[in-house]
N, CA, C and O atoms as CSV, one atom per row, in Angstrom:
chain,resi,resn,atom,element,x,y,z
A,1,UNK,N,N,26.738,189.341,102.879
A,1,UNK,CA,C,25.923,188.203,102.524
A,1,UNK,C,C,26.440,187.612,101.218
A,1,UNK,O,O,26.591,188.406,100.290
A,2,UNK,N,N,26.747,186.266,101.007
A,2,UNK,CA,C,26.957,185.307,100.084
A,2,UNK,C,C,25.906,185.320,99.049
A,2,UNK,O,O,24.731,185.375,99.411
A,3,UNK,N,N,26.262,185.268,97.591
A,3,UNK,CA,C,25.391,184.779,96.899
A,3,UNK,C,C,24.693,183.144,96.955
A,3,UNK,O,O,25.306,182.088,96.797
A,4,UNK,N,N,23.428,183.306,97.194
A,4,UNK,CA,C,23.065,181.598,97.460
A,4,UNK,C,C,22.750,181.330,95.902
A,4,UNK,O,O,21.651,181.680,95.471
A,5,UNK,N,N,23.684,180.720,95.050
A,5,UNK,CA,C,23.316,180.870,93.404
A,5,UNK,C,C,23.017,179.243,93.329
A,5,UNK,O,O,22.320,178.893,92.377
A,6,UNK,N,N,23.352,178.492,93.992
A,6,UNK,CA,C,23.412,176.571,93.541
A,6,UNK,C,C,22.245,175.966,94.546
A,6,UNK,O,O,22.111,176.030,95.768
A,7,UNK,N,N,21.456,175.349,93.491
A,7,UNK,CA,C,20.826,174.404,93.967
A,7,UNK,C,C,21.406,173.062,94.431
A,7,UNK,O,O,22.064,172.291,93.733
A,8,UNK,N,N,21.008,172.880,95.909
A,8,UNK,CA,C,21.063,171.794,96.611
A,8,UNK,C,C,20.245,170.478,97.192
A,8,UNK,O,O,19.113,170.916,96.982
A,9,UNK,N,N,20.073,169.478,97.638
A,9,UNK,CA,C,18.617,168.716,97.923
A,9,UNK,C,C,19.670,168.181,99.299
A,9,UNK,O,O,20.805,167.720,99.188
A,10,UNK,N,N,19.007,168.377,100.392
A,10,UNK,CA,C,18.954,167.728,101.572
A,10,UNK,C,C,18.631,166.536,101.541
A,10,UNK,O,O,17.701,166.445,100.740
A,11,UNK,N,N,18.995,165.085,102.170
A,11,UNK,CA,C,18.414,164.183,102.439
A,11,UNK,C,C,18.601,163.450,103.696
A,11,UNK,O,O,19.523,163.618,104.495
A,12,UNK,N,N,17.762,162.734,103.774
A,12,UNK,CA,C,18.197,161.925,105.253
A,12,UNK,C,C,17.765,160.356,104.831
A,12,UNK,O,O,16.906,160.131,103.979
A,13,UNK,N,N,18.528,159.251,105.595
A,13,UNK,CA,C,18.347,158.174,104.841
A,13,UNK,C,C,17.200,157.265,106.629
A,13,UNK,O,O,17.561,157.069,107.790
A,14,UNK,N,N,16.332,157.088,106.156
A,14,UNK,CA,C,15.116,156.228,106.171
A,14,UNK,C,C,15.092,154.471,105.607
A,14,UNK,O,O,15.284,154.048,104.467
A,15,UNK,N,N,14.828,153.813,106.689
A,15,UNK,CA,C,14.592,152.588,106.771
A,15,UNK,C,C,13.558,152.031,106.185
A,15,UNK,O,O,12.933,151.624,107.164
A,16,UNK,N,N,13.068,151.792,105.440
A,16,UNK,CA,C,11.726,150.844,104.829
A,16,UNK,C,C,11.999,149.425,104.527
A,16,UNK,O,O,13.115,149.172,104.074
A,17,UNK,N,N,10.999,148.264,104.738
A,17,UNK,CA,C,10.862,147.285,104.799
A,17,UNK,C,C,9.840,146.315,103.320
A,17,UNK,O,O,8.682,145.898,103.293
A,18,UNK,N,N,11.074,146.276,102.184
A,18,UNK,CA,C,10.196,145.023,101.237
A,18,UNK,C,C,9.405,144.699,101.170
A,18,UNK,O,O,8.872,144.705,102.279
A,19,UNK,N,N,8.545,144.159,100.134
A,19,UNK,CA,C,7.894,143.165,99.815
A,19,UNK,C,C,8.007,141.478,100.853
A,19,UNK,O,O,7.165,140.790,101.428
A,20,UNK,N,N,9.336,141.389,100.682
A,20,UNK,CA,C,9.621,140.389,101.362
A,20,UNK,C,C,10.276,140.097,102.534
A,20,UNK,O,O,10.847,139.060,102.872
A,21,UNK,N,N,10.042,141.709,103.429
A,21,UNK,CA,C,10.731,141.294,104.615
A,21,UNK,C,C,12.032,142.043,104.494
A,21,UNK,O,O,12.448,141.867,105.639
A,22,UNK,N,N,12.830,142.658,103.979
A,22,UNK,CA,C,14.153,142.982,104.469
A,22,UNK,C,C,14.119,144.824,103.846
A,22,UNK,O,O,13.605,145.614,103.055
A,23,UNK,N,N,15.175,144.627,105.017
A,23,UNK,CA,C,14.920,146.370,105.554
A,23,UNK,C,C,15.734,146.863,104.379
A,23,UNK,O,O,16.718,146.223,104.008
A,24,UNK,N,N,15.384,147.900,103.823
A,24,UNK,CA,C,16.581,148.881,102.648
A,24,UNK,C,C,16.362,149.706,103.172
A,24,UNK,O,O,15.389,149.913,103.896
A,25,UNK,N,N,17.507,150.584,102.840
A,25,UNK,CA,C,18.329,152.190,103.640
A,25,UNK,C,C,18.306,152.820,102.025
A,25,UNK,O,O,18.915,152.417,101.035
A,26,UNK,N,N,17.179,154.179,102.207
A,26,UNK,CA,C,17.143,154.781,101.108
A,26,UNK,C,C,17.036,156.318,101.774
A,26,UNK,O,O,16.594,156.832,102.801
A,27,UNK,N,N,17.823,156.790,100.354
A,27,UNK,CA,C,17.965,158.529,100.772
A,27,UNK,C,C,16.894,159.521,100.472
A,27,UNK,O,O,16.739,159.609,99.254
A,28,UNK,N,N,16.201,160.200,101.067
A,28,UNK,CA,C,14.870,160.490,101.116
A,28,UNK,C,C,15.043,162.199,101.098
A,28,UNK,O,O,15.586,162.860,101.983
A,29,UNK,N,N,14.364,162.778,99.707
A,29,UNK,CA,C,14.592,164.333,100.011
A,29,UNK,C,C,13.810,164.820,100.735
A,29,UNK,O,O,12.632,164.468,100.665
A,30,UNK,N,N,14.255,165.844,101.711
A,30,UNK,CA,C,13.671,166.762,103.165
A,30,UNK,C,C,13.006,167.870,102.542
A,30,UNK,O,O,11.805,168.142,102.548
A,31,UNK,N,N,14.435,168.759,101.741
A,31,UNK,CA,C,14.438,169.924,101.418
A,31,UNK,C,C,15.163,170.235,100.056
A,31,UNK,O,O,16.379,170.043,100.039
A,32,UNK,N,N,14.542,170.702,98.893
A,32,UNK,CA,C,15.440,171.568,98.018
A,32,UNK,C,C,15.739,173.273,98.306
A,32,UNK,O,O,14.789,174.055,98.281
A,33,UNK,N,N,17.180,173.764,98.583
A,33,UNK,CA,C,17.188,175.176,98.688
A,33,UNK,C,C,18.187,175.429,97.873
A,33,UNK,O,O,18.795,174.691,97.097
A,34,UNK,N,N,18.341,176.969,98.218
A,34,UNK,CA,C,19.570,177.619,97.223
A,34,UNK,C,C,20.713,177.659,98.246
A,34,UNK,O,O,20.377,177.762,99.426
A,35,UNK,N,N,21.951,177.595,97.965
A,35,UNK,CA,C,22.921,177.785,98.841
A,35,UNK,C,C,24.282,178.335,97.780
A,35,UNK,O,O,24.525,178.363,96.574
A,36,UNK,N,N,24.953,178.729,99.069
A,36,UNK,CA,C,26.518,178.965,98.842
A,36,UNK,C,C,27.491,177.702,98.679
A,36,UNK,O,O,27.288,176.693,99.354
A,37,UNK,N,N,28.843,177.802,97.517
A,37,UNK,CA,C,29.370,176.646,97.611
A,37,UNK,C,C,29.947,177.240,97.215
A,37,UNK,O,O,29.890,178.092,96.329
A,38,UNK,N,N,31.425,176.418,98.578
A,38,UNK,CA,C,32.335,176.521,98.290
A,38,UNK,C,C,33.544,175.425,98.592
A,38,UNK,O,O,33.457,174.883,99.694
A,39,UNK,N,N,34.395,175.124,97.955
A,39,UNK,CA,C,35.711,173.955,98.267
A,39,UNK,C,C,36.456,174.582,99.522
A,39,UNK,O,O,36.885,175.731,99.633
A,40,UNK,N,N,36.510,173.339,100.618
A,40,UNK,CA,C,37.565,173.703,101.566
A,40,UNK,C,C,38.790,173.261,101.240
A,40,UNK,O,O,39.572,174.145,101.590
A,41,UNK,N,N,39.381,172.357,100.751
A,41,UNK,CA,C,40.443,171.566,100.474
A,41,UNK,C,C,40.977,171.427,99.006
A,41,UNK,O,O,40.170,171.194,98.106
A,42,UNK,N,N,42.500,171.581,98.701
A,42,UNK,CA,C,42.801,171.401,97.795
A,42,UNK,C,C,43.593,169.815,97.632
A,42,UNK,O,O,44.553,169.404,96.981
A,43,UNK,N,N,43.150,169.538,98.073
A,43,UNK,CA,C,43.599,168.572,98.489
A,43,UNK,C,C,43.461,167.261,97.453
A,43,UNK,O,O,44.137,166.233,97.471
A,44,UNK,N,N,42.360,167.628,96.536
A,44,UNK,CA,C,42.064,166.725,95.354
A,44,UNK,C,C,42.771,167.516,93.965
A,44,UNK,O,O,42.721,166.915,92.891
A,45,UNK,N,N,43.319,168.654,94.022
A,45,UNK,CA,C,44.384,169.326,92.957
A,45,UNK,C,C,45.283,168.829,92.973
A,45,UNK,O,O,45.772,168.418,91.920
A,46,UNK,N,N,45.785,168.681,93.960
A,46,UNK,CA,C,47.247,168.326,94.568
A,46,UNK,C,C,47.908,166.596,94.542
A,46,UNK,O,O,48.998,166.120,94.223
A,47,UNK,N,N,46.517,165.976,95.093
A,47,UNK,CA,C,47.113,164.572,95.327
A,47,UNK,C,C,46.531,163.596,93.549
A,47,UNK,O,O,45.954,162.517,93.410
A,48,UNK,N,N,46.839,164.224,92.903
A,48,UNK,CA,C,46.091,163.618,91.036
A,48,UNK,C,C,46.407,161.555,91.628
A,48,UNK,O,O,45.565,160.658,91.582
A,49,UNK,N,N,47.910,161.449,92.120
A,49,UNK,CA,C,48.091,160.030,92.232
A,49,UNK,C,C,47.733,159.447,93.709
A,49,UNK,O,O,47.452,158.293,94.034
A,50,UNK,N,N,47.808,160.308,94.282
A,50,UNK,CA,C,46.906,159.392,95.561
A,50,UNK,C,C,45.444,158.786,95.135
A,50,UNK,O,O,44.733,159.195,94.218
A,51,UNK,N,N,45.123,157.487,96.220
A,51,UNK,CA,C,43.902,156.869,96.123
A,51,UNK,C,C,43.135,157.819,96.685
A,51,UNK,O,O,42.388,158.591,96.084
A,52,UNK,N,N,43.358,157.745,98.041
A,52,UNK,CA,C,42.289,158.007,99.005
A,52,UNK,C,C,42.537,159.743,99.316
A,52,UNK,O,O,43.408,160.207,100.052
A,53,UNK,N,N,41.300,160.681,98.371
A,53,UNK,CA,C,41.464,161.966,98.292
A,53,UNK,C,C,40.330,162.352,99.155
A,53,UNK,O,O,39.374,161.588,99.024
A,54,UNK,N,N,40.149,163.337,100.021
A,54,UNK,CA,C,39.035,163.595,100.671
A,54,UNK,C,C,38.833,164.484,100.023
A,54,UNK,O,O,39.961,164.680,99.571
A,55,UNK,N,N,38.227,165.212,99.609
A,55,UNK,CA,C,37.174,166.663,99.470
A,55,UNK,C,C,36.120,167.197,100.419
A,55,UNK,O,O,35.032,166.707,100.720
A,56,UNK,N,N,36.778,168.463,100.869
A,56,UNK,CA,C,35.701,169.087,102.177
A,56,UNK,C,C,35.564,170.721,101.272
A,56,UNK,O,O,36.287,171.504,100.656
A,57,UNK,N,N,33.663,170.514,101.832
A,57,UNK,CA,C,33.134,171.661,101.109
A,57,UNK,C,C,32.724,172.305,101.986
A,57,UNK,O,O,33.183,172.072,103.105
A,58,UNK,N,N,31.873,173.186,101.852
A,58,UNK,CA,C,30.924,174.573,102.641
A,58,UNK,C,C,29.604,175.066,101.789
A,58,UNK,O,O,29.570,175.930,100.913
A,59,UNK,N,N,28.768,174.441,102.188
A,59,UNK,CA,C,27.631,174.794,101.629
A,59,UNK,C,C,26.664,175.590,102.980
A,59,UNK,O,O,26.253,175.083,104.024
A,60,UNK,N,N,26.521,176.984,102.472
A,60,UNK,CA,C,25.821,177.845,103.291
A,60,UNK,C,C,24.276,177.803,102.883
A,60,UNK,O,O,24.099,177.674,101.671
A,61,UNK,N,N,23.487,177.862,103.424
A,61,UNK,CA,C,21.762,178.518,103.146
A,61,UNK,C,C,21.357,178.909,104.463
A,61,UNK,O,O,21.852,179.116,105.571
A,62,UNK,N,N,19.995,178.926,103.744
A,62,UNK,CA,C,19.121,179.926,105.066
A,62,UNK,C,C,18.577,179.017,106.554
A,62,UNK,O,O,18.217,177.855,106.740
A,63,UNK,N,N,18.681,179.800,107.129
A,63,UNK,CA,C,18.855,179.032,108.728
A,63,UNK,C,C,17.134,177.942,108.223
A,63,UNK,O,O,16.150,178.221,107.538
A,64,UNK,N,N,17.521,176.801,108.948
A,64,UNK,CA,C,16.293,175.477,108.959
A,64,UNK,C,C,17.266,174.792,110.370
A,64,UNK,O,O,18.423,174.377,110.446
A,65,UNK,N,N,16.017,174.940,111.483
A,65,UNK,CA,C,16.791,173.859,112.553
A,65,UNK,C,C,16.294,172.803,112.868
A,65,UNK,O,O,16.065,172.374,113.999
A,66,UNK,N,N,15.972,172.010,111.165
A,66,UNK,CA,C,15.784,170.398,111.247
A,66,UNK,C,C,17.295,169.928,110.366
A,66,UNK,O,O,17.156,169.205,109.379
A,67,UNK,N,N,18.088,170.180,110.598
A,67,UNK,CA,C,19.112,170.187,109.609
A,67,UNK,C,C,20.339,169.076,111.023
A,67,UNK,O,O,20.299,169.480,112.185
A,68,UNK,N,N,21.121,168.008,110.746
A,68,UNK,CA,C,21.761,167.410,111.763
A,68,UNK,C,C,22.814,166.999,110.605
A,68,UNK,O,O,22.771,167.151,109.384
A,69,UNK,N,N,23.758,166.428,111.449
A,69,UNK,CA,C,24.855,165.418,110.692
A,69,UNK,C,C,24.394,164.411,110.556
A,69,UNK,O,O,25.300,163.588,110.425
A,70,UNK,N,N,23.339,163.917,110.501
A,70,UNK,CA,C,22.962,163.076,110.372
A,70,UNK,C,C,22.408,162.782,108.401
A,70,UNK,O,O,22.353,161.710,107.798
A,71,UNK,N,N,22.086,164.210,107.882
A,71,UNK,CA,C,21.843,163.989,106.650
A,71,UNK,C,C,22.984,164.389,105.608
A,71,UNK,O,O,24.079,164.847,105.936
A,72,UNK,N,N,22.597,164.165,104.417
A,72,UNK,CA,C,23.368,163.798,103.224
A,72,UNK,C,C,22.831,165.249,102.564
A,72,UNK,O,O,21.790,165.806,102.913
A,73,UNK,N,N,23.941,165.842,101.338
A,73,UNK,CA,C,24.085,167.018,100.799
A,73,UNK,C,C,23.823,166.676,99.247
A,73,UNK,O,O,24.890,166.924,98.687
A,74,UNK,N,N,22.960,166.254,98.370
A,74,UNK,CA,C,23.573,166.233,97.029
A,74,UNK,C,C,23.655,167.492,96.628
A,74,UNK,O,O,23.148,168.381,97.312
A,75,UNK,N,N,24.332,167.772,95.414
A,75,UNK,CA,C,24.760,168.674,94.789
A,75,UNK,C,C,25.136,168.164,93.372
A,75,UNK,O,O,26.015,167.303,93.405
A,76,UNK,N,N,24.826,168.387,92.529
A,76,UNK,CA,C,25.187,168.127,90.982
A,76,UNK,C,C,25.531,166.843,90.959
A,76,UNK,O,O,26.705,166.566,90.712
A,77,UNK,N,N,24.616,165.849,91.203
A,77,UNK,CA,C,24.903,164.086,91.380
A,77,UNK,C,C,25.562,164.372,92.694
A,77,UNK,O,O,24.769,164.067,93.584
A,78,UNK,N,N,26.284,164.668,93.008
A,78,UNK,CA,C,27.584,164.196,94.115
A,78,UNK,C,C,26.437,164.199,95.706
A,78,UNK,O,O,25.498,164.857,96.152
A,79,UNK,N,N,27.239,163.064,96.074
A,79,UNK,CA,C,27.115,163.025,97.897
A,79,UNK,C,C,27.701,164.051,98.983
A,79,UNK,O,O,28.917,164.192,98.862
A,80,UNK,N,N,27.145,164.765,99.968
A,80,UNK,CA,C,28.390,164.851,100.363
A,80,UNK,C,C,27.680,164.766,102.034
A,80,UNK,O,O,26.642,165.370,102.302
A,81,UNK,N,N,28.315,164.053,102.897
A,81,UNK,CA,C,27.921,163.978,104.100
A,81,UNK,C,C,28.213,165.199,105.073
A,81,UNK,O,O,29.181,165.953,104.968
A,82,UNK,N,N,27.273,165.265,105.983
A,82,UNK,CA,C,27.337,167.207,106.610
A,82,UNK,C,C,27.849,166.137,107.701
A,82,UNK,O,O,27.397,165.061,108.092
A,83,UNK,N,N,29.204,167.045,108.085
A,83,UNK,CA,C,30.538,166.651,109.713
A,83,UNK,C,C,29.911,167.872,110.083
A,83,UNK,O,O,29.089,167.467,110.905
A,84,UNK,N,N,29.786,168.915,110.022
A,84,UNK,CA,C,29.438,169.875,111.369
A,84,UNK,C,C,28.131,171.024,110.778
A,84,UNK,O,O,27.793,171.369,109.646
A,85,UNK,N,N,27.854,171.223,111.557
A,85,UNK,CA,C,26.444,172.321,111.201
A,85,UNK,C,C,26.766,173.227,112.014
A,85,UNK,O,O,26.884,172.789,113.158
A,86,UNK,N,N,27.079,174.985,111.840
A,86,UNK,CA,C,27.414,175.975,112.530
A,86,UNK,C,C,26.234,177.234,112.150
A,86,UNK,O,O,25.903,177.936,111.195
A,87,UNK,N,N,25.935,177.037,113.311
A,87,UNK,CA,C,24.891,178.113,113.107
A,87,UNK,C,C,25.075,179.242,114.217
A,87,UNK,O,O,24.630,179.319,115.362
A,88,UNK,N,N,25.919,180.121,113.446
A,88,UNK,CA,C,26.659,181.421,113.698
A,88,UNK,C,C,25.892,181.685,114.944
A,88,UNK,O,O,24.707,181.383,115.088
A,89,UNK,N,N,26.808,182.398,116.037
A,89,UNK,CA,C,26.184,182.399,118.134
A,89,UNK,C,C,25.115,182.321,117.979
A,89,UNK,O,O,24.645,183.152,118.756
A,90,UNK,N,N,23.988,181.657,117.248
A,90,UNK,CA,C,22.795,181.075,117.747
A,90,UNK,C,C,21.480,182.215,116.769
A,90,UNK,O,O,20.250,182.260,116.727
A,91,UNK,N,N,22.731,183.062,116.049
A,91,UNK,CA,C,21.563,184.002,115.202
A,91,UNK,C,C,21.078,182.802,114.006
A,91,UNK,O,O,21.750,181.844,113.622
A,92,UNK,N,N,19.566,183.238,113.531
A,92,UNK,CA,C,18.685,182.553,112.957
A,92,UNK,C,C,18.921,183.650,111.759
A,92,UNK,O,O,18.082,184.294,111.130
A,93,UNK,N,N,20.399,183.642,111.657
A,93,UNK,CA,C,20.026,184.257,109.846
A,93,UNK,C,C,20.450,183.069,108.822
A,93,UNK,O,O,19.564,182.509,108.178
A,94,UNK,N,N,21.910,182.659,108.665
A,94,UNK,CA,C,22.203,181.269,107.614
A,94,UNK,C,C,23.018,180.288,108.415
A,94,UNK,O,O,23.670,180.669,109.388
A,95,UNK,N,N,22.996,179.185,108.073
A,95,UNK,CA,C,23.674,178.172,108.584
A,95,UNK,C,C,25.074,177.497,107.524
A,95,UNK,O,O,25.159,177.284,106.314
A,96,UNK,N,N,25.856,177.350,108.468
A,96,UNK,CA,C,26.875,176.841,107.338
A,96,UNK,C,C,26.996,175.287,107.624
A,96,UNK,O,O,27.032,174.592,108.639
A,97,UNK,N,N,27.035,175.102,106.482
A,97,UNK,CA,C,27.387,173.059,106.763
A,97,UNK,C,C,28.539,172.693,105.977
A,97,UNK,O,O,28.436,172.651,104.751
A,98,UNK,N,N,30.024,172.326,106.770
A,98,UNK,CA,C,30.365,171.569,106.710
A,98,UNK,C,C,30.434,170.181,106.131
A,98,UNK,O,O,29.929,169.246,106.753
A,99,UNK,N,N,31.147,169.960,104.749
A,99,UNK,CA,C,30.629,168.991,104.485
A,99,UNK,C,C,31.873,167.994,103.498
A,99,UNK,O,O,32.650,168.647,102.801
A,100,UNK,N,N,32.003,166.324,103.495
A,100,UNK,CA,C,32.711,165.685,102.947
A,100,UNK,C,C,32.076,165.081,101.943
A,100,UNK,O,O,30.853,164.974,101.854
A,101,UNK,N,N,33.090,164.569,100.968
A,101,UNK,CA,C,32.315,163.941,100.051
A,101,UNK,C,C,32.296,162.338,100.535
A,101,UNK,O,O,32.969,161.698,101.343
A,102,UNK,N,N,31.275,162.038,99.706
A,102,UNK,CA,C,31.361,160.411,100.306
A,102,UNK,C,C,31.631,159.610,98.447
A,102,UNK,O,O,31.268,159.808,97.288
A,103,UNK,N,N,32.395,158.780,99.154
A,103,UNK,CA,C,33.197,157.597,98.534
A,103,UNK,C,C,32.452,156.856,97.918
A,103,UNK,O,O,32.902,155.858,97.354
């Protein structure tokens, strides 16, 4: 078992409608938990002069199966959008998420 030492906030982004009629897309917290973090890619060490650097992480916590790619990861200010949710052959102990940073 991983130390879950970093606080994380789940979000999912929600449609609401103005004062005056027009729709805004705002990021809405679900869940604060503790999780595992870790960097998949070195890929932002390496490329200092490239523009376009991706960063892919791994943030583990405790199994929740309202959790989709559909929501957003902050972590210490940063974004990071969840690409896959693996929740090890279907045991309900932790879930790992997959995750990019967003731009």
């Amino acid at each position: 078992m991983k130390l879950k030492d970093k606080k994380i906030e789940i979000l999912e982004n929600k449609v609401t409608v103005d004062k005056i009629g027009n729709h805004v897309k705002q990021l809405v917290p679900v869940a604060t938990v503790w999780a595992y973090f870790r960097q998949l890619s070195g890929d932002e060490v390496f490329a200092a002069a490239r523009v376009n650097v991706t960063e892919n992480v791994l943030f583990q916590i405790g199994y929740r199966d309202d959790i989709t790619t559909a929501h957003v990861i902050r972590y210490k200010g940063v974004l990071y959008d969840i690409t896959r949710v693996d929740v090890f052959e279907g045991y309900k102990g932790d879930i790992t998420l997959y995750c990019k940073r967003e731009k």
